[in-house]
C-alpha positions in Angstrom: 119.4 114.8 174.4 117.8 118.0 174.3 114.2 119.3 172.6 113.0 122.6 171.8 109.8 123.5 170.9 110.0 126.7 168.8 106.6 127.8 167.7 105.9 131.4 166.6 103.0 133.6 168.2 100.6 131.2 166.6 101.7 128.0 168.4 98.9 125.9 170.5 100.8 123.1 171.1 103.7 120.7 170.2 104.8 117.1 171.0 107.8 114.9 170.2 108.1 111.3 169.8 110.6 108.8 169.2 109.7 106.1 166.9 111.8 103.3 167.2 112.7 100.8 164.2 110.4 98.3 165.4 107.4 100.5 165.3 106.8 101.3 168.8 106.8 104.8 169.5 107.0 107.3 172.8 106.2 110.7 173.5 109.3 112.8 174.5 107.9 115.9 174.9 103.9 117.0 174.9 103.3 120.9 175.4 99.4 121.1 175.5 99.4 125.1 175.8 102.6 126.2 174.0 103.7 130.0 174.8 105.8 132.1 173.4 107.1 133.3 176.3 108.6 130.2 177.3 110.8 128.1 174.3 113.2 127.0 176.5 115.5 123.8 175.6 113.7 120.8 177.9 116.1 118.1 179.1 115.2 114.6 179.7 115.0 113.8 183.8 116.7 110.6 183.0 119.5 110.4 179.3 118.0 108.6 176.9 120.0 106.2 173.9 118.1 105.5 171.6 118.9 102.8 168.8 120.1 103.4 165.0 116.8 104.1 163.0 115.2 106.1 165.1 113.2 109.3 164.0 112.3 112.0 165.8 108.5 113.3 164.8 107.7 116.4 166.0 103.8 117.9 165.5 102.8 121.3 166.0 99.4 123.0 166.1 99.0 126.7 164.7 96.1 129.2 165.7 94.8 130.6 162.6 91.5 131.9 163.5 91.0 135.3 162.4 92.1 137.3 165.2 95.8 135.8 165.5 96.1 136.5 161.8 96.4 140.0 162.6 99.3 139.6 164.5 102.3 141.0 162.1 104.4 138.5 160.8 107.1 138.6 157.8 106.5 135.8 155.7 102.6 134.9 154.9 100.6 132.7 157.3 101.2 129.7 155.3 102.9 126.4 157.2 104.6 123.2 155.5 106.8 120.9 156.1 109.9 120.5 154.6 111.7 117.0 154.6 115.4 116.3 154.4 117.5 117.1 151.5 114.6 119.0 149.7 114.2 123.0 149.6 
């Protein structure tokens, strides 16, 4: 299994988590102080299986203070999420 945590300049940080069917959950990836610079793809040290049912969550922070909003971008500063099979 592979993760990438693909932020734009605004990014602060991003984790992943499994959550299993039975509830319990795990972190697979935490980035406290996401940079740019660096959106590598991160490989688990040890392969994971993981069981049918099983969602991947990821959560990502975005600086919008003032300053960082003058950073160009091409679409507005507005963030959402967008769930399966909708557009």
């Amino acid at each position: 299994m592979a993760l990438r945590a693909h932020m734009h300049l605004r990014g602060k940080s991003f984790q992943m988590r499994a959550v299993y069917p039975n509830g319990e959950s795990e972190i697979l990836l935490d980035i406290p102080k996401f940079d740019f610079n660096w959106q590598p793809y991160y490989y688990l040290e040890t392969p994971k299986s993981v069981p049918r049912g099983t969602r991947i969550e990821s959560t990502g922070y975005f600086d919008n203070s003032p300053i960082i909003l003058l950073i160009p971008t091409r679409r507005p500063p507005c963030f959402g999420v967008r769930r399966r099979g909708t557009r």
